[in-house]
C-alpha positions in Angstrom: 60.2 -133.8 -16.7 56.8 -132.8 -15.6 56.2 -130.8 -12.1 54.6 -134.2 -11.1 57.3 -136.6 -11.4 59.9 -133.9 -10.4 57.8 -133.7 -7.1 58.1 -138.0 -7.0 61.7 -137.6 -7.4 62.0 -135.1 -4.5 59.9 -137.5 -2.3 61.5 -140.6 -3.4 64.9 -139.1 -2.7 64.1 -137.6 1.2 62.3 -141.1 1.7 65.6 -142.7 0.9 67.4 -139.9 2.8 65.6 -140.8 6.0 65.8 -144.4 5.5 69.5 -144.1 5.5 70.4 -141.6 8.4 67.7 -143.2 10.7 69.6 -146.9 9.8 73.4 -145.3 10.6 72.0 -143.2 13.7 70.4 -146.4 15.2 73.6 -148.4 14.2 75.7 -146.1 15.8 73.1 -146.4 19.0 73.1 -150.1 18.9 77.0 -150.3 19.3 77.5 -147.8 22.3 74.7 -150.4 23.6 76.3 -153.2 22.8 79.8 -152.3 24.2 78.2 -151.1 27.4 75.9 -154.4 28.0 78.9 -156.9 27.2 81.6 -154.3 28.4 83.3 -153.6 24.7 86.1 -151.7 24.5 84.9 -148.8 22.1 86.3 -145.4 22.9 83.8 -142.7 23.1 85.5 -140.4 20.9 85.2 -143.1 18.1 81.4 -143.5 18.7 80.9 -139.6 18.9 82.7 -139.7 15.1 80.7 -142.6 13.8 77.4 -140.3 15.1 79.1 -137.1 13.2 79.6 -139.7 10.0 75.9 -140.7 10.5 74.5 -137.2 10.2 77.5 -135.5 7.9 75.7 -136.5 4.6 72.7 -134.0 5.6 72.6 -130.6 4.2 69.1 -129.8 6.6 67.0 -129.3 9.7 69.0 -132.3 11.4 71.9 -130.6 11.4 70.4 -127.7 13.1 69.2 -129.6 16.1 72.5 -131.7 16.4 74.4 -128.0 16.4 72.0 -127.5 18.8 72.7 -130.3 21.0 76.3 -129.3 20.6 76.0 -125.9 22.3 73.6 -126.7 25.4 76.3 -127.9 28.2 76.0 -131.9 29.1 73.3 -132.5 27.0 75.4 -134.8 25.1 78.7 -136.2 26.4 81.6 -133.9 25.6 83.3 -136.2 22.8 80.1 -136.0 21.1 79.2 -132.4 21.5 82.7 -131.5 20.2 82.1 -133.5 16.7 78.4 -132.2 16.6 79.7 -129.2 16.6 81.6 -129.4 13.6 78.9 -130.6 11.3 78.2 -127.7 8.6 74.7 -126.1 8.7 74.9 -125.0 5.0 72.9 -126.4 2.6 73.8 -126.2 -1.0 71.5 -123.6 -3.1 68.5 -124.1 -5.2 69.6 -123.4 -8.9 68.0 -120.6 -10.6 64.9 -122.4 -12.1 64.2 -123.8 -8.8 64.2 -120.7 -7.5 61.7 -119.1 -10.3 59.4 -122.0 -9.3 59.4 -121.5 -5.8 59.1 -117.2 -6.0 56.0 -117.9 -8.7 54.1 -121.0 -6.1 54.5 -117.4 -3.1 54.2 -114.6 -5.2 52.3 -115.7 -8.4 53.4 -116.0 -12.1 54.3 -112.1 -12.7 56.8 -112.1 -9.4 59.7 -110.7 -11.1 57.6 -107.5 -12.0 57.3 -106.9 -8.3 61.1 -106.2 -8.1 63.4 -103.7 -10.0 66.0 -106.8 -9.5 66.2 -109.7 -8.5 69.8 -111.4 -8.2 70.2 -115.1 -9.2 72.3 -116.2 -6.9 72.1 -117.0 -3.0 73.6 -114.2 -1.1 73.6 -116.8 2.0 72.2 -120.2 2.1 71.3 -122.4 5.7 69.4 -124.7 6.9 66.1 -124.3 6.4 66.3 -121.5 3.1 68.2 -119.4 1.1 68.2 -115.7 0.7 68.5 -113.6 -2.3 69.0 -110.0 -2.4 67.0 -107.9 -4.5 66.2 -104.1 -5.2 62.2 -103.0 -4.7 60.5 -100.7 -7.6 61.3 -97.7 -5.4 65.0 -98.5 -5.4 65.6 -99.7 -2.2 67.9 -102.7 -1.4 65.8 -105.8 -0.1 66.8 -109.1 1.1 64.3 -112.2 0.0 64.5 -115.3 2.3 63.1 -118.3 0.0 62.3 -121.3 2.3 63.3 -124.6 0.6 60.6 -126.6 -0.4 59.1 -129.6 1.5 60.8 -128.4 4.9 57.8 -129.0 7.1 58.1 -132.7 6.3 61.6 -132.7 6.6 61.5 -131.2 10.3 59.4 -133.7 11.5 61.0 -136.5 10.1 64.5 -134.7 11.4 62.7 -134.0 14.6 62.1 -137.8 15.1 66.0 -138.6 14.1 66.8 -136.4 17.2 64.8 -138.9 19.3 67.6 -141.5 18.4 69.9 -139.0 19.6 68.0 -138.5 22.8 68.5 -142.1 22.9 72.0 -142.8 22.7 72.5 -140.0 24.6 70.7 -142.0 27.4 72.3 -145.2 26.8 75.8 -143.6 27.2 75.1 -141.3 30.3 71.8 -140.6 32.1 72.5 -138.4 34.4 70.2 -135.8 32.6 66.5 -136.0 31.4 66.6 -134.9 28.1 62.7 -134.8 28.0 61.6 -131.5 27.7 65.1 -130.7 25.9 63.6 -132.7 22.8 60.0 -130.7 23.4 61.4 -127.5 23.7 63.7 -127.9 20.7 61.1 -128.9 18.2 59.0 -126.6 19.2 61.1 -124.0 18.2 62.0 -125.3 15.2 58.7 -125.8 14.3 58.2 -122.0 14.9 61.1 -121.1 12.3 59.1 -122.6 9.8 56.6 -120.0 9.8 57.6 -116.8 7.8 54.6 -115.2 8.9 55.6 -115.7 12.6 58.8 -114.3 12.5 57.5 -111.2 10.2 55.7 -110.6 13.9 59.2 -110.9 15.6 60.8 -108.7 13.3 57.9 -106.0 14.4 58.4 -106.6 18.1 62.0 -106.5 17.9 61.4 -102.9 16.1 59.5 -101.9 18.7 61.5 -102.4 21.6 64.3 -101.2 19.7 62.9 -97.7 18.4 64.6 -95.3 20.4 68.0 -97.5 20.7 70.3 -96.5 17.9 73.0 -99.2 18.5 70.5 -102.2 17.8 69.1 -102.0 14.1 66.1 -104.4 12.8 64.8 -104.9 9.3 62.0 -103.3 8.1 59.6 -106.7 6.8 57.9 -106.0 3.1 54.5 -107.5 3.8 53.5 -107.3 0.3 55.8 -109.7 -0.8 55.7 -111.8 2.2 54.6 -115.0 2.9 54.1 -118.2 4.7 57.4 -119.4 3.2 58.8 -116.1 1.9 60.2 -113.3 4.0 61.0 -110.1 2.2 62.9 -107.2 4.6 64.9 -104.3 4.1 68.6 -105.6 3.4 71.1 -104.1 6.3 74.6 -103.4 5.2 77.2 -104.7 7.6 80.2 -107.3 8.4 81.1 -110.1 10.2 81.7 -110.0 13.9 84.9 -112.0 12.9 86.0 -109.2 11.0 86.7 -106.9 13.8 88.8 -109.2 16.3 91.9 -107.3 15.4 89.9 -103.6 15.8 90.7 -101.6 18.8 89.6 -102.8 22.3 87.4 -99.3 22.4 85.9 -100.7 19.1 85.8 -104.0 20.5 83.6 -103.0 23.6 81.1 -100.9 21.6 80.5 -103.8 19.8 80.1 -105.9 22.8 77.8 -103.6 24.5 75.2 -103.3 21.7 75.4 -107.4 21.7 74.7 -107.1 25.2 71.5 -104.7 25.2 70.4 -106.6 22.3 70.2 -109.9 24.3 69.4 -108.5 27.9 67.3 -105.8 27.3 64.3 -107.5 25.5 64.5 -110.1 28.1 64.7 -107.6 31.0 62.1 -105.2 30.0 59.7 -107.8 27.2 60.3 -111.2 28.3 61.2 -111.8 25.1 65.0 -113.4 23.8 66.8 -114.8 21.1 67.3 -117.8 21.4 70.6 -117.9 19.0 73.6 -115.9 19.4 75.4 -117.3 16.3 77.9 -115.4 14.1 75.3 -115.3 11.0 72.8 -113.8 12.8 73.9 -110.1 12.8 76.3 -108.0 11.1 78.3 -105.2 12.6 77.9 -101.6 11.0 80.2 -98.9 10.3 79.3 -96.8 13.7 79.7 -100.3 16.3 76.4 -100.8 15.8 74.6 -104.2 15.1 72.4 -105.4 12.4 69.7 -108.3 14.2 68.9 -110.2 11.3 67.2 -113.4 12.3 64.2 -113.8 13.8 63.3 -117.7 13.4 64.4 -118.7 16.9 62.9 -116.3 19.4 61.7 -117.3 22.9 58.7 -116.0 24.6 59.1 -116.4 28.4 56.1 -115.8 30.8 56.9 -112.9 33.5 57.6 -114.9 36.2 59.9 -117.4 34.4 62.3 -113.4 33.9 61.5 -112.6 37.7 63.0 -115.8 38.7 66.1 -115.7 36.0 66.8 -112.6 38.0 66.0 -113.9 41.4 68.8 -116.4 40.8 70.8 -113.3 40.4 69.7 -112.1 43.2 70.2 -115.5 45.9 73.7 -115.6 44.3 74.8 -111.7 45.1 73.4 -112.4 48.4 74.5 -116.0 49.0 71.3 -116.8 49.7 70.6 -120.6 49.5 66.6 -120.2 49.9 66.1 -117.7 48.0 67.9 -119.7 44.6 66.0 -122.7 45.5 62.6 -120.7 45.0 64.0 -119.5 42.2 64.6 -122.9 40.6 61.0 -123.9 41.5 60.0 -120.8 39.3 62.5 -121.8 36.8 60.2 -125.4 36.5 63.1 -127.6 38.4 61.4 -130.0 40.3 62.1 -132.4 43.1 65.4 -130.7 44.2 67.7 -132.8 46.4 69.8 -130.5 48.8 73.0 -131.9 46.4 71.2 -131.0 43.3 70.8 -127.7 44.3 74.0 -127.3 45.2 74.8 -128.7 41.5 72.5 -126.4 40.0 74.4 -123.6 42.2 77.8 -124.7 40.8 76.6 -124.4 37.4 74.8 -120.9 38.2 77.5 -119.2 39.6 79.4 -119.9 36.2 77.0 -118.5 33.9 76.1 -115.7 36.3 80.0 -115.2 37.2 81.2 -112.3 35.3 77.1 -110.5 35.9 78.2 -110.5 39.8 81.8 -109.4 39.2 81.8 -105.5 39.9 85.0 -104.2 37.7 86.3 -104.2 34.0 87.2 -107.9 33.1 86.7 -110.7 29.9 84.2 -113.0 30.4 86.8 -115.3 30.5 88.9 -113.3 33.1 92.5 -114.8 32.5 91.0 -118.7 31.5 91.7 -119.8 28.0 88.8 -119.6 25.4 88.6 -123.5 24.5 89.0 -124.1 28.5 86.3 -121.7 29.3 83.7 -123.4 31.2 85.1 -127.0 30.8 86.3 -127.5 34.2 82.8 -125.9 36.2 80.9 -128.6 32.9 83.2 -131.5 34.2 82.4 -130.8 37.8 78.9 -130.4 36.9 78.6 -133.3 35.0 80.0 -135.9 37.3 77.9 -134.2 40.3 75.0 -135.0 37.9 76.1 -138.9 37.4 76.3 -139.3 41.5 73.3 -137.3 42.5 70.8 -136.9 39.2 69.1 -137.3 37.5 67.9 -133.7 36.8 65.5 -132.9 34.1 66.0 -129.3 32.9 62.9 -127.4 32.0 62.5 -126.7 28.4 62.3 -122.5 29.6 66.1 -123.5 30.6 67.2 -124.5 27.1 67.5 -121.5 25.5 67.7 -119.2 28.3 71.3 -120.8 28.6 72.0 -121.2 25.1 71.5 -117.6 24.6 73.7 -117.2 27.5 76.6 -119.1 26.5 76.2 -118.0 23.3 76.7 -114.6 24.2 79.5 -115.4 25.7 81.4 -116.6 23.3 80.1 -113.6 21.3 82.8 -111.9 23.8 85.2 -114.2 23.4 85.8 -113.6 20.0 85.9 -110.1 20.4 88.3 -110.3 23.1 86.0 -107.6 25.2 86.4 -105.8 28.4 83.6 -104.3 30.2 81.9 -104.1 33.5 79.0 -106.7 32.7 78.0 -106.3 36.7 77.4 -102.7 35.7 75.8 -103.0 32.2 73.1 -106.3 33.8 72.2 -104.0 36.5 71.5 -101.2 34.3 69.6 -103.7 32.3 67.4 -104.8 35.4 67.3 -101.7 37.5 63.5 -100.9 38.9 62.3 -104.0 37.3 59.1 -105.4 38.8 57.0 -108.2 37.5 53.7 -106.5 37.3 55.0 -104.0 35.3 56.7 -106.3 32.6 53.5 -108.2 32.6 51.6 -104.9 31.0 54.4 -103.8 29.0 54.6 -107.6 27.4 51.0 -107.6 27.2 51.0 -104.6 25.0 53.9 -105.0 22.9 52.9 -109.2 22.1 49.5 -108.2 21.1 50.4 -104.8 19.2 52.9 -107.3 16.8 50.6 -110.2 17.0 52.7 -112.3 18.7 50.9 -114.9 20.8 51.0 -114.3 24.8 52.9 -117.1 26.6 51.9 -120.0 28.8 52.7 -120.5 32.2 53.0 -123.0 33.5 
C-alpha cells in the first residue's frame, strides 16, 4: 500500500469515527431531552451509561476531556461524572513500522543513527502519544514521546464532541455555565499538542526547581526534539500506588514533595500544573518525585495568585468582603449575596485542611469515596435555587489541581500540617514581587507572559 492511500485510509477511518460518536453523543442528548420535555421516566444513571457507551469506543483526545469533565466538581451531574470517570485514557500503540515512519517524518531518514538504542515497544502509551525509551550515543538513558499522527485534527473535531457534552450537560441541569469551562479546556489541550511548548515548561519547571532536591525534572534533548517529538532524559522511579503500604514517615515525605511541587510554582511563579494524575510522576528511591509531564500547565496572571490567596486570607479571617473582592479578582461576576455564600461553602472545602493548624488527613476521619460529596451535594442544589454561576476558565484548573492533589493524599493515606506547609509556601509573598520574578523566569524559558484579563 502506498503512503498515499495508507494516509486515505487513516482519514476515511477518523471521518467515520466522528460520524459515529457525534451520532450516539447527540442520541444520547436527544433522549435526556426528550424524557425531560414529555416527562419520561429515564433514570439518570442509565443516560450517564448510554453517554460512557457513546464515548467508550475512543482510544483519543475525547476521552481526555470527558476524564476531564469527570474531575471538575458539578460540571457534570454526579451519575455522569462517575461513569466518565471510568472511561480508559490509553490508546493502543503504533506498531513498529508506524513508529519508524513517524521518527523518520521528525527526525529524517538516518534517525536510528542518532541513538545507541532505540526500544521497539511503547514503554507507556496515552492519549495523545506514545513514549519509547531509548539510550543517547553517550550512553545515557532517554525517554522519546512520539505524538500520534493526525492529532491536531483529531482535537478539534474531539473538541467540538465536547460541545455536545456541554449540551446535555445543560439540558439535564443548568445551574452552571459551562462557557468558559469548554474555552479554557481546549485551550489547554490545544497547548499539549505542541512539543515545542512544553520543551519550554520542562525548562521553567527546571528552573524553579534548581536548588529543591525533592522535586526532579527532565533534562529535554533539543536536538532530537520537535514539534511532535519530545526527547528528555528518562527518570527512574515508581508508582505512587506502590507505596500506600510504606511507612506513614515515608508516606509524608512523599506527600510533602507533592505538595511543594504544586504550591510552590504557583506561590512564587504563577505557574501550575494543571494535572495531578498518577501517570504524571514517579516516586524515587530517597521520597523524592519525578515531574514528568508537562503538556497541561497553566500560566496565571499575578493578580489571578494574589487573589487565590486572598480567598485564603477572608476565610482565616472570616471576612465576607474581603472573599467577595477576591472572587471579582478570581473573574466571578454578578455575585448575588447567596452566591457568594455558595461560592463560600464550596471554598471553605477546598481550603479546609490549608486553614486547619495541626497534623490531620486531608480527609480528617471522612471516608475517601465520601470525601467532598456531601459539601458537592450542598453545593450543587444551592446552585439549582440561586445560579446560575459561570466559573471563570482561571477556576478550572486552579481547582482541578486542587482536588487532584488531594486525592494524591488520599492514596497515600498522609498526615501532615498542610496549614503549616501553605503558609511556608506563601510567607512574604507580595504581588509586585511575583510579577518580576514571573517576568524573568517566562521570558528566560520562552514561555509566553499571561493575559489579564
Amino acid at each position: 500500500m502506498s503512503k498515499k492511500d495508507d494516509e486515505s485510509n487513516r482519514l476515511s477511518a477518523r471521518v467515520a469515527r466522528y460520524a459515529k460518536v457525534g451520532a450516539n453523543v447527540g442520541g444520547v442528548a436527544a433522549k435526556v431531552a426528550g424524557q425531560r420535555l414529555f416527562g419520561g421516566d429515564g433514570a439518570p444513571s442509565q443516560n450517564a451509561q448510554d453517554l460512557k457507551a457513546a464515548l467508550g469506543g475512543l482510544k483519543g483526545p475525547i476521552m481526555k476531556v470527558a476524564q476531564m469533565m469527570a474531575t471538575i466538581p458539578e460540571a457534570l451531574p454526579a451519575e455522569y461524572a462517575a461513569e466518565l470517570s471510568q472511561l480508559q485514557s490509553m490508546a493502543p500503540p503504533m506498531g513498529w513500522p508506524f513508529v519508524k515512519r513517524r521518527m523518520a517524518s521528525e527526525l529524517g531518514p538516518g534517525w536510528k543513527q542518532r541513538f545507541a538504542r532505540f526500544e521497539r515497544e511503547a514503554a507507556a502509551a496515552a492519549s495523545l502519544g506514545q513514549v519509547h525509551k531509548a539510550e543517547a550515543l553517550d550512553g545515557r538513558s532517554l525517554a522519546c514521546k512520539l505524538q500520534y499522527p493526525d492529532m491536531q485534527s483529531a482535537v478539534e473535531a474531539d473538541l467540538k464532541q465536547l460541545s455536545l457534552i456541554f449540551s446535555l450537560q445543560r439540558r439535564v441541569d443548568s445551574s452552571i455555565d459551562t462557557r468558559e469551562i469548554a474555552d479554557e479546556i481546549g485551550m489547554r489541550l490545544r497547548e499539549e499538542l505542541d512539543y515545542t511548548l512544553e520543551a519550554r515548561h520542562m525548562a521553567l519547571y527546571r528552573a524553579v526547581f534548581e536548588n529543591e532536591p525533592r522535586v526532579r525534572v527532565p533534562e529535554v534533548e533539543r536536538d532530537l526534539s520537535t514539534k511532535r517529538l519530545l526527547t528528555m532524559e528518562w527518570l527512574d522511579g515508581q508508582p505512587l500506588l506502590s507505596f500506600q503500604s510504606a511507612s506513614i514517615t515515608e508516606r509524608n515525605a512523599i506527600a510533602q514533595a507533592m505538595f511543594t511541587a504544586w504550591w510552590y510554582p504557583f506561590s512564587h511563579y504563577g505557574v501550575i500544573h494543571g494535572d495531578p494524575h498518577l501517570g504524571n510522576y514517579t516516586v524515587r528511591d530517597d521520597h523524592g518525585i519525578n515531574l514528568l509531564d508537562y503538556g497541561c500547565i497553566r500560566v496565571f496572571p499575578p493578580s489571578f495568585v494574589n487573589g487565590v490567596i486572598e480567598l485564603y486570607r477572608s476565610l482565616e479571617a472570616d471576612d465576607r468582603d474581603r472573599s467577595v473582592s477576591a472572587y471579582e479578582v478570581w473573574g466571578f461576576r454578578n455575585l448575588s449575596n447567596e452566591l457568594i455564600d455558595v461560592l463560600n461553602m464550596w471554598a471553605g472545602f477546598i481550603y479546609g485542611p490549608l486553614l486547619d493548624d495541626r497534623v490531620r488527613s486531608i480527609a480528617d476521619g471522612i471516608a475517601p469515596g465520601d470525601y467532598g460529596r456531601k459539601e458537592a451535594s450542598a453545593v450543587h442544589a444551592a446552585l439549582k435555587k440561586y445560579g446560575p454561576v459561570t466559573p471563570p476558565r482561571e477556576f478550572v484548573f486552579m481547582d482541578r489541581a486542587a482536588i487532584g492533589l488531594g486525592g494524591v493524599f488520599l492514596h497515600l493515606g498522609a498526615e501532615l500540617n498542610f496549614y503549616r506547609l501553605f503558609n511556608e509556601t506563601i510567607a512574604n509573598f507580595e504581588h509586585t514581587r511575583l510579577e518580576q520574578r514571573q517576568t524573568e523566569a517566562l521570558n528566560r524559558a520562552g514561555v509566553p507572559l499571561p493575559v489579564a484579563r
